[in-house]
mmCIF file of the N, C-alpha and C atoms, coordinates in Angstrom:
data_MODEL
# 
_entry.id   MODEL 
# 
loop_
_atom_site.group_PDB 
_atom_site.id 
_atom_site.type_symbol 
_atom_site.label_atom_id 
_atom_site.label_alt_id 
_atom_site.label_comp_id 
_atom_site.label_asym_id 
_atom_site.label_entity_id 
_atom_site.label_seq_id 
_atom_site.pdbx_PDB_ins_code 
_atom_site.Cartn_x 
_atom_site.Cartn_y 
_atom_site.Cartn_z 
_atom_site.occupancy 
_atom_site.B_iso_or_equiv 
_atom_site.pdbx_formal_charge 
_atom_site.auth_seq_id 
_atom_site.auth_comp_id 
_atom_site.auth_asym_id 
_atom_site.auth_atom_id 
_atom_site.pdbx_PDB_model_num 
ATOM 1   N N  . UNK A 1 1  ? 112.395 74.599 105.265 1.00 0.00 ? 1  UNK A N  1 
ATOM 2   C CA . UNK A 1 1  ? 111.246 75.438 105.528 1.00 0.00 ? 1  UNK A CA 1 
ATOM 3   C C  . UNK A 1 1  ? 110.384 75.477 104.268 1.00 0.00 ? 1  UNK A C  1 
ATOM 4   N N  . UNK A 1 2  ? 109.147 75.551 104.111 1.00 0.00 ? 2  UNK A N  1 
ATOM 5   C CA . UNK A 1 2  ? 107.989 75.531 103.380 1.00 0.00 ? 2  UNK A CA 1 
ATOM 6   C C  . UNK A 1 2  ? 107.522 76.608 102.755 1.00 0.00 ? 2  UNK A C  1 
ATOM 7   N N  . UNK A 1 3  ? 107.675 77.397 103.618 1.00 0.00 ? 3  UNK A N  1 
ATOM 8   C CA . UNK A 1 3  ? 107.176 78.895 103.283 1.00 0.00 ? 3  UNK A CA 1 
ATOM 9   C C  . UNK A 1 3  ? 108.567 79.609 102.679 1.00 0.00 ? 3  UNK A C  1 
ATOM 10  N N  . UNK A 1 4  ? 107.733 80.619 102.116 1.00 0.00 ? 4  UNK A N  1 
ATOM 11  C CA . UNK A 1 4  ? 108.653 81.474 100.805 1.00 0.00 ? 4  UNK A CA 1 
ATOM 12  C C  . UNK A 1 4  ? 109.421 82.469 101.298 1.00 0.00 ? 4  UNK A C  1 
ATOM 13  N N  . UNK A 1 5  ? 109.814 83.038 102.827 1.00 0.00 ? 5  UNK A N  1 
ATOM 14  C CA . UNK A 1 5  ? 110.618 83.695 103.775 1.00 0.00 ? 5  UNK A CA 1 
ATOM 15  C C  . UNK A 1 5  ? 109.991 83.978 105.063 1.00 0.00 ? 5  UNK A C  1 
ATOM 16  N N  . UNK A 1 6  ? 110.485 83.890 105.770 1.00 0.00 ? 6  UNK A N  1 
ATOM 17  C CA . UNK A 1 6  ? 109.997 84.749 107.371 1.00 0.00 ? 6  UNK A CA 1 
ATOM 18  C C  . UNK A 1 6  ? 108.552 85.105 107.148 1.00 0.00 ? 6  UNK A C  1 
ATOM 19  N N  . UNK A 1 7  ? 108.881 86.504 106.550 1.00 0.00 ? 7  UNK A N  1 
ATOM 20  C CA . UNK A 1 7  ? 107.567 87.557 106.491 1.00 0.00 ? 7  UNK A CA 1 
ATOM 21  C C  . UNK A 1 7  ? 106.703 86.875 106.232 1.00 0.00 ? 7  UNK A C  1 
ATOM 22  N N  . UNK A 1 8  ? 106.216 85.540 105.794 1.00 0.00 ? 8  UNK A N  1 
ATOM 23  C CA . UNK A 1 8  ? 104.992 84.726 104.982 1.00 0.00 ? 8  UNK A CA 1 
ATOM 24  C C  . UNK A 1 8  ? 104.608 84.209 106.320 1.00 0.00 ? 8  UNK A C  1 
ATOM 25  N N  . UNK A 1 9  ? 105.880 83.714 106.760 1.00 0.00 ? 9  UNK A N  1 
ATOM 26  C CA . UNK A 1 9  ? 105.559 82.490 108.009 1.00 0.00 ? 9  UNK A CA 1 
ATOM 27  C C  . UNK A 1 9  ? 105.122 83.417 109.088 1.00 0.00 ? 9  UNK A C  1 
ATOM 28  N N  . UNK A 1 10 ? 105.812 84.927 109.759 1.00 0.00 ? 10 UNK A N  1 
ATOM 29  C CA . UNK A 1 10 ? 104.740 85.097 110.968 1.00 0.00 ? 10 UNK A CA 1 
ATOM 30  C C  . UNK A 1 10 ? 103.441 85.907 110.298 1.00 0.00 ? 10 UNK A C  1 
ATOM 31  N N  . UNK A 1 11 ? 103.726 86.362 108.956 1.00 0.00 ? 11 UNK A N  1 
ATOM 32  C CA . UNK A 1 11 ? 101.969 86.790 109.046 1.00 0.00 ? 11 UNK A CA 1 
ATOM 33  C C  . UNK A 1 11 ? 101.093 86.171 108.515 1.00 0.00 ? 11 UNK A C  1 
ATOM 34  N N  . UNK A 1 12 ? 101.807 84.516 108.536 1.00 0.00 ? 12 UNK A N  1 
ATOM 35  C CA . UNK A 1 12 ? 100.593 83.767 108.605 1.00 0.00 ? 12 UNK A CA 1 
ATOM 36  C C  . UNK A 1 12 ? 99.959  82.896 109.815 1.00 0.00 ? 12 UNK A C  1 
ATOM 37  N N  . UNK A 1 13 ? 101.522 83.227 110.935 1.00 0.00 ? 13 UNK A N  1 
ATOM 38  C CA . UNK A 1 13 ? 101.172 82.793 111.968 1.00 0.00 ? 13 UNK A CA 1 
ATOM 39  C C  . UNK A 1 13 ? 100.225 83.853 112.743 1.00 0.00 ? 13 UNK A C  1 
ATOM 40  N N  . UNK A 1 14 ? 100.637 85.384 112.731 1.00 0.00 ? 14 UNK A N  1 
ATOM 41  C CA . UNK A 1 14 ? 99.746  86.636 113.059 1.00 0.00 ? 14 UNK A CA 1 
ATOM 42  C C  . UNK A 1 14 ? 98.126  86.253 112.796 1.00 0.00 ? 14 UNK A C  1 
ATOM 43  N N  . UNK A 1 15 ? 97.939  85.443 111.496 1.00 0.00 ? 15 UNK A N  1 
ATOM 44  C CA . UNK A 1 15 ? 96.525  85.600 110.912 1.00 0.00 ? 15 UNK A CA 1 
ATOM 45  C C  . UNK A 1 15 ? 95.749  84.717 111.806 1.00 0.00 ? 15 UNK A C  1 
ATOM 46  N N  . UNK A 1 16 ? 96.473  83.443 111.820 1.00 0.00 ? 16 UNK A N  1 
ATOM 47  C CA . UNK A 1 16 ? 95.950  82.303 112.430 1.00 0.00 ? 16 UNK A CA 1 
ATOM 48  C C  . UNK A 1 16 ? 95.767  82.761 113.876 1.00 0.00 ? 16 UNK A C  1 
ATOM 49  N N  . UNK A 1 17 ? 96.837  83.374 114.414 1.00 0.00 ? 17 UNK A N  1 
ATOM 50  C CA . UNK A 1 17 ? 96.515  83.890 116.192 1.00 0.00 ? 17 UNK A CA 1 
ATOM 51  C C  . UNK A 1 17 ? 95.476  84.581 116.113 1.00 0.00 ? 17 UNK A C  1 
ATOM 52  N N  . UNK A 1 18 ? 95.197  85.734 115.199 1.00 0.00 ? 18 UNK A N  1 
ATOM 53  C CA . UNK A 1 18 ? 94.005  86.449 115.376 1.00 0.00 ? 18 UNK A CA 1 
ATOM 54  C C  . UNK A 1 18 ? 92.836  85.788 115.232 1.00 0.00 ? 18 UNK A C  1 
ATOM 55  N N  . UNK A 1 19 ? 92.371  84.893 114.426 1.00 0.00 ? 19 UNK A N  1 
ATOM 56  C CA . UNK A 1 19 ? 91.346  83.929 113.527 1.00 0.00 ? 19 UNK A CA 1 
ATOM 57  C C  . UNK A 1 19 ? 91.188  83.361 114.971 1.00 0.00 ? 19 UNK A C  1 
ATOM 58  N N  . UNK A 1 20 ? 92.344  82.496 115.822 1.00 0.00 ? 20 UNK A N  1 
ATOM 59  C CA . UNK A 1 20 ? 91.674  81.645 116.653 1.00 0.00 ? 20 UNK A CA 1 
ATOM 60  C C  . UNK A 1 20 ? 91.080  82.700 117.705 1.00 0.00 ? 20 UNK A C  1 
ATOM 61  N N  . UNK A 1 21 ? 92.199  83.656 118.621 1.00 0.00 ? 21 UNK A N  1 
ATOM 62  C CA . UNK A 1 21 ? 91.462  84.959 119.415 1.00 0.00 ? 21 UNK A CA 1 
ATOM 63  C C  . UNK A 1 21 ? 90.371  84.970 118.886 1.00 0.00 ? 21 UNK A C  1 
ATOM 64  N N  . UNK A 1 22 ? 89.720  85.555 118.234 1.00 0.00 ? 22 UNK A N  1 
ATOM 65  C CA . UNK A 1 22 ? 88.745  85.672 118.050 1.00 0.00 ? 22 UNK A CA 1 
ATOM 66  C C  . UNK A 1 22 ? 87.446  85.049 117.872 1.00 0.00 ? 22 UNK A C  1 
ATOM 67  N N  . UNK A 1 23 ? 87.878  83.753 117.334 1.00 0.00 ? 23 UNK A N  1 
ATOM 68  C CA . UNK A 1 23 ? 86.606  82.738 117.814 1.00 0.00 ? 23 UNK A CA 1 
ATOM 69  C C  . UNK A 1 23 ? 86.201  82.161 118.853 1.00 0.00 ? 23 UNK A C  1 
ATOM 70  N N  . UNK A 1 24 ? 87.781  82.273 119.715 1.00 0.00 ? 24 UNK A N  1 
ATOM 71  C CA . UNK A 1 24 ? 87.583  82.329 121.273 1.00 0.00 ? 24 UNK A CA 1 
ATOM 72  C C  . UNK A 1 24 ? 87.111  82.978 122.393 1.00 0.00 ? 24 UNK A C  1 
ATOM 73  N N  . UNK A 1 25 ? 87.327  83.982 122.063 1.00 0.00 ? 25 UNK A N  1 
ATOM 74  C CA . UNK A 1 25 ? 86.708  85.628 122.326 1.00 0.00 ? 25 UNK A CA 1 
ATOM 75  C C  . UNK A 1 25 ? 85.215  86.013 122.033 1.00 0.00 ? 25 UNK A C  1 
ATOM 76  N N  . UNK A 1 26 ? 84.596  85.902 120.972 1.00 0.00 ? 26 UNK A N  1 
ATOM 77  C CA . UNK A 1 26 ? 83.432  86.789 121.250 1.00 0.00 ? 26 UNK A CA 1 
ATOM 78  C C  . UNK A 1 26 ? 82.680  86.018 120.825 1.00 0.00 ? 26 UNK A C  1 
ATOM 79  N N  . UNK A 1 27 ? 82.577  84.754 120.610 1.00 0.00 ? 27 UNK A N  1 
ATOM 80  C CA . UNK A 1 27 ? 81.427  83.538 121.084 1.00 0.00 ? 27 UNK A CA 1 
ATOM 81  C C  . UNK A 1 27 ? 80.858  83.564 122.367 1.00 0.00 ? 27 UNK A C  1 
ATOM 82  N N  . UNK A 1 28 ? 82.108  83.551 123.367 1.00 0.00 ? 28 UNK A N  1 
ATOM 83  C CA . UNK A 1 28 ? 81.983  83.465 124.841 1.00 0.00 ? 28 UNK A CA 1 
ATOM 84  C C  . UNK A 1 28 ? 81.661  84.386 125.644 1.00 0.00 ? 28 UNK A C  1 
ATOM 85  N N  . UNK A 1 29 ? 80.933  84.594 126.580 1.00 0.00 ? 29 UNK A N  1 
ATOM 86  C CA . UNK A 1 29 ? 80.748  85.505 127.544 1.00 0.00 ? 29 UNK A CA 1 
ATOM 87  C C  . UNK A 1 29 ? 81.353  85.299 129.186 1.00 0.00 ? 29 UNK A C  1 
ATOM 88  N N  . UNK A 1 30 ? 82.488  85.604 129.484 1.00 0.00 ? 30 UNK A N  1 
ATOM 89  C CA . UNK A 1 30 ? 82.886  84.886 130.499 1.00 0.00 ? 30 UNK A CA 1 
ATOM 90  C C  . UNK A 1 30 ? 82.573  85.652 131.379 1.00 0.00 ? 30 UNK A C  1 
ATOM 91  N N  . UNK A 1 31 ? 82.125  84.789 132.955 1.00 0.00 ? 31 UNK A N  1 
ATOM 92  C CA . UNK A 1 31 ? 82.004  85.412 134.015 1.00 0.00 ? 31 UNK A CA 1 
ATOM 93  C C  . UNK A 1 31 ? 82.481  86.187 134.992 1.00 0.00 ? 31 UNK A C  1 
ATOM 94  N N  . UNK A 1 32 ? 83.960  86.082 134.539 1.00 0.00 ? 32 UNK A N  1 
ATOM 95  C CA . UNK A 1 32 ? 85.515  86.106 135.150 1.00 0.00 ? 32 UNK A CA 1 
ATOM 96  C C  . UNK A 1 32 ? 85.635  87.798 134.691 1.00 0.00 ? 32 UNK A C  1 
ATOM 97  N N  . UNK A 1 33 ? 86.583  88.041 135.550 1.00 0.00 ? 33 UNK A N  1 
ATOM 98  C CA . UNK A 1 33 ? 87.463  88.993 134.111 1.00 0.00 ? 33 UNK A CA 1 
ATOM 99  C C  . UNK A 1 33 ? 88.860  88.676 134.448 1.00 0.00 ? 33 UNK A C  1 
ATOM 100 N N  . UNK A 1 34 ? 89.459  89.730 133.353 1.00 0.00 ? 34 UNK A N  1 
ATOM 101 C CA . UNK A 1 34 ? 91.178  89.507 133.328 1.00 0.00 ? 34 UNK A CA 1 
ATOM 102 C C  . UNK A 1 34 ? 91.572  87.723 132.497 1.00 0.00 ? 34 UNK A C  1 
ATOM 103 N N  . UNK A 1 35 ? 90.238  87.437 131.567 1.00 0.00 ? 35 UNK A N  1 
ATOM 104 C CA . UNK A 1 35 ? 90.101  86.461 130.933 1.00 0.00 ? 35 UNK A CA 1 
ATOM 105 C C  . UNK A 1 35 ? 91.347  86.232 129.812 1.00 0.00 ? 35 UNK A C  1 
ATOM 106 N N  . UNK A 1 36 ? 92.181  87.551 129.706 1.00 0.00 ? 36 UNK A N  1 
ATOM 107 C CA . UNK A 1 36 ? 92.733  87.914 128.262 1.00 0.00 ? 36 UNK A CA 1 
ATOM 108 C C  . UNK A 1 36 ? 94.073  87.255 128.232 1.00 0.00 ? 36 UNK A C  1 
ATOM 109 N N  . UNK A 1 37 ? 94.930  87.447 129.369 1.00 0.00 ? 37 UNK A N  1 
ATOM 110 C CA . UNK A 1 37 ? 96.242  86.396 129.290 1.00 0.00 ? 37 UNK A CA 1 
ATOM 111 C C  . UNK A 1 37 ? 96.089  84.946 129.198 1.00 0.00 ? 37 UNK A C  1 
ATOM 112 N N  . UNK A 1 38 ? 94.853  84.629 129.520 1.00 0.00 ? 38 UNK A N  1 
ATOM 113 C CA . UNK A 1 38 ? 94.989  83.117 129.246 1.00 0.00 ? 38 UNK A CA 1 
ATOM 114 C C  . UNK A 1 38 ? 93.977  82.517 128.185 1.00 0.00 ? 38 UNK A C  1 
ATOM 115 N N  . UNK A 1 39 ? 93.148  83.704 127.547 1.00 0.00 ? 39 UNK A N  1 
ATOM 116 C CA . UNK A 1 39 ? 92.768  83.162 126.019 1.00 0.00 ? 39 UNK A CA 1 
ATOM 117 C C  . UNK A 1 39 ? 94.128  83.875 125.145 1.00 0.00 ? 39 UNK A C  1 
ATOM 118 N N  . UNK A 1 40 ? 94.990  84.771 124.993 1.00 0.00 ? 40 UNK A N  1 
ATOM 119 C CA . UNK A 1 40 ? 95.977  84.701 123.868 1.00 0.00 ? 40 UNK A CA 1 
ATOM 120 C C  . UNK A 1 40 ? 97.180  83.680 124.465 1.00 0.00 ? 40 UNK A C  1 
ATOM 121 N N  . UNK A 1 41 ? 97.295  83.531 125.394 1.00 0.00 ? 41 UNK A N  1 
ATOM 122 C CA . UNK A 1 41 ? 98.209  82.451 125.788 1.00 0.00 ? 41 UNK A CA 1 
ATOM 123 C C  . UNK A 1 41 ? 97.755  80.592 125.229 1.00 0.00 ? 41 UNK A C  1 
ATOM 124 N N  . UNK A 1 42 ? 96.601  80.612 125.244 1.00 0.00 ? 42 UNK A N  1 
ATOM 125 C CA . UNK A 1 42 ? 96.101  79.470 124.628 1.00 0.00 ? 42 UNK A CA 1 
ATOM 126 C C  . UNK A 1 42 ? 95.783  79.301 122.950 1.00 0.00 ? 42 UNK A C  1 
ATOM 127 N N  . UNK A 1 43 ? 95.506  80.623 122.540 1.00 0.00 ? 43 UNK A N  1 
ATOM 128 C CA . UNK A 1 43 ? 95.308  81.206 120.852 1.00 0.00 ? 43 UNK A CA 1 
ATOM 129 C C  . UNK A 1 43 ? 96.709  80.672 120.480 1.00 0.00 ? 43 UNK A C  1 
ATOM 130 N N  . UNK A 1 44 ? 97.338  81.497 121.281 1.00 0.00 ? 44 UNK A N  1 
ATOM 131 C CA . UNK A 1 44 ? 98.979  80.888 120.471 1.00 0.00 ? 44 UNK A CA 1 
ATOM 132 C C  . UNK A 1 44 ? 99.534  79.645 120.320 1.00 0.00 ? 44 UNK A C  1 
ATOM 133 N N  . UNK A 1 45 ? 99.278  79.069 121.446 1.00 0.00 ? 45 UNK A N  1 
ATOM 134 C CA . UNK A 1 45 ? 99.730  77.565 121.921 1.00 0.00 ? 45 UNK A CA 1 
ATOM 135 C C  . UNK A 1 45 ? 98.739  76.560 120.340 1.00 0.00 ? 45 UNK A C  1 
ATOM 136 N N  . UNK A 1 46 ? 97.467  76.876 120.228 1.00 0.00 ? 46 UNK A N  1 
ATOM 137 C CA . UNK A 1 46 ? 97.044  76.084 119.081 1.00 0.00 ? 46 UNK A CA 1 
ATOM 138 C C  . UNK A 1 46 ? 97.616  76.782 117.983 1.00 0.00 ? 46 UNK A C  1 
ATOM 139 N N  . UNK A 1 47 ? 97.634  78.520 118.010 1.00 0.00 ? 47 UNK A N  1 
ATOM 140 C CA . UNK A 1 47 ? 98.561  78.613 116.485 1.00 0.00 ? 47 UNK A CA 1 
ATOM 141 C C  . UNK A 1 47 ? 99.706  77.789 115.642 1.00 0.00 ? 47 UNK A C  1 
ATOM 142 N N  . UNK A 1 48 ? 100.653 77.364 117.158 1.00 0.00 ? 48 UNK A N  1 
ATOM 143 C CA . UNK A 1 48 ? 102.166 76.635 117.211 1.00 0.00 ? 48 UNK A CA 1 
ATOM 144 C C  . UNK A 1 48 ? 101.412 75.703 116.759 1.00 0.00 ? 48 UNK A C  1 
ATOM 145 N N  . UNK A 1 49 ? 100.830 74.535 117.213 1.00 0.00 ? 49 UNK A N  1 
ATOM 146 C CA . UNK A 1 49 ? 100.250 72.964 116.795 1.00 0.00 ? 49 UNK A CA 1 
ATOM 147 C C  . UNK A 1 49 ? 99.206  73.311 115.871 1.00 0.00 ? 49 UNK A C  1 
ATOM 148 N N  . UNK A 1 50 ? 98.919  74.210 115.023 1.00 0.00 ? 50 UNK A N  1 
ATOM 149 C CA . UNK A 1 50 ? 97.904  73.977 113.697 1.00 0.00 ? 50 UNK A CA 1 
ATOM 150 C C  . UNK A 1 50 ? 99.168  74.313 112.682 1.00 0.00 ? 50 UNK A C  1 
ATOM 151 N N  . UNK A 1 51 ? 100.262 74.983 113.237 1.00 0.00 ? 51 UNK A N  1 
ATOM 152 C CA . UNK A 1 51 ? 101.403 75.403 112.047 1.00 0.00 ? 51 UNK A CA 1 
ATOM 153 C C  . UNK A 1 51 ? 102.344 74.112 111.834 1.00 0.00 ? 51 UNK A C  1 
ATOM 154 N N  . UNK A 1 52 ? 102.311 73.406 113.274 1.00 0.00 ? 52 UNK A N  1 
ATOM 155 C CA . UNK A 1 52 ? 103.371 71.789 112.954 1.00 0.00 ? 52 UNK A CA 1 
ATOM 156 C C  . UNK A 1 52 ? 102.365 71.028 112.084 1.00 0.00 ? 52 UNK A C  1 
ATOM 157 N N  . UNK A 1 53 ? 100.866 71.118 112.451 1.00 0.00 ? 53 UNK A N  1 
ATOM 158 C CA . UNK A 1 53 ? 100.201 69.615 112.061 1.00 0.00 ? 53 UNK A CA 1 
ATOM 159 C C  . UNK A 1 53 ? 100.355 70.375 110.151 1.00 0.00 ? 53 UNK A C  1 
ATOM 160 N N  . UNK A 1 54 ? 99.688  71.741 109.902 1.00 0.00 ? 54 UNK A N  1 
ATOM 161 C CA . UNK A 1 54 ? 100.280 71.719 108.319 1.00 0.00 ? 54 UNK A CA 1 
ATOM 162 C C  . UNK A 1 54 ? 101.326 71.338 107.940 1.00 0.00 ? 54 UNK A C  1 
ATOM 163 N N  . UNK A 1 55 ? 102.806 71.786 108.726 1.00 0.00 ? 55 UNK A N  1 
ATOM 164 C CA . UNK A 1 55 ? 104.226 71.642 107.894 1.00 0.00 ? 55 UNK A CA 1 
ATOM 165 C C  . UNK A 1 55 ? 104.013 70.010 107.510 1.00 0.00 ? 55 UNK A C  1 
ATOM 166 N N  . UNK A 1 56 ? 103.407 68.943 109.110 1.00 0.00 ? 56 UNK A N  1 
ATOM 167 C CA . UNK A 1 56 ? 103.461 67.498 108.740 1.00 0.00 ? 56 UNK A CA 1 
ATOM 168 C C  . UNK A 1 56 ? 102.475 67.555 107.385 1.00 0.00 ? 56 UNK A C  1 
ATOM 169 N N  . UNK A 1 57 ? 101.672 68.050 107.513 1.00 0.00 ? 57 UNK A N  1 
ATOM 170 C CA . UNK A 1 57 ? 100.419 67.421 106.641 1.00 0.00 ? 57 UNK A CA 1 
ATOM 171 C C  . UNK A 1 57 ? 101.210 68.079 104.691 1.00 0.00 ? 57 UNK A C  1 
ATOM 172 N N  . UNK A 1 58 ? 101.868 68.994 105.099 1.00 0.00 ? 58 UNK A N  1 
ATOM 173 C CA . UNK A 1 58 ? 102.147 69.462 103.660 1.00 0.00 ? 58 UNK A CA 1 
ATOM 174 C C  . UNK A 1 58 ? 103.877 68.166 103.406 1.00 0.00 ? 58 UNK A C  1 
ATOM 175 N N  . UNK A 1 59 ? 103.707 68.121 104.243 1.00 0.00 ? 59 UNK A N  1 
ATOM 176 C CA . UNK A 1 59 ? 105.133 67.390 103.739 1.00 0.00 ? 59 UNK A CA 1 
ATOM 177 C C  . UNK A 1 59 ? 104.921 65.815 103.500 1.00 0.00 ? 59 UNK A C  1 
ATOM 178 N N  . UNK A 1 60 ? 103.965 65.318 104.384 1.00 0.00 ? 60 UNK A N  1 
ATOM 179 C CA . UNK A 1 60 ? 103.623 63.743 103.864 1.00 0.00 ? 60 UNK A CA 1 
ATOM 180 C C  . UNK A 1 60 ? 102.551 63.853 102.427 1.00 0.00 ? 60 UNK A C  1 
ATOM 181 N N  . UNK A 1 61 ? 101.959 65.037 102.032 1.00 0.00 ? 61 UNK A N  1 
ATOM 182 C CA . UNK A 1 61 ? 101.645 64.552 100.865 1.00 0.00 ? 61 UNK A CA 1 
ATOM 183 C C  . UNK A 1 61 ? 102.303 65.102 99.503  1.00 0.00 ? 61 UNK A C  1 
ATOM 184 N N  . UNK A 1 62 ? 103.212 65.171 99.740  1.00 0.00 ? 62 UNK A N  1 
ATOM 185 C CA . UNK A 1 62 ? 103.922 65.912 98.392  1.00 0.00 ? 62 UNK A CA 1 
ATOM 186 C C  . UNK A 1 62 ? 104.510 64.680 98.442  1.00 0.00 ? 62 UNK A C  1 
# 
């Protein structure tokens, strides 16, 4: 593991979920409602694959 314990790794995963929510969120004006389970269901899903593509990206260049 990369990170310096737990606590680093989810509140940096926390930061990143919020960062993406939110650029997902209030750019958009959706027509729908009940929009919310499937923008944090998708926030998270890129949190998971922006946290693998760093671990790869920090580990092929060291």
């Amino acid at each position: 593991m990369f990170y310096e314990n737990v606590g680093a790794l989810i509140l940096g995963f926390f930061i990143w979920w919020a960062i993406l929510l939110a650029f997902s969120r209030f750019p958009n004006r959706y027509p729908q409602n009940n929009t919310w389970k499937k923008d944090i269901f998708i926030t998270f899903v890129q949190s998971v694959i922006l946290f693998a593509v760093f671990q790869g990206i920090q580990y092929f260049s060291s």
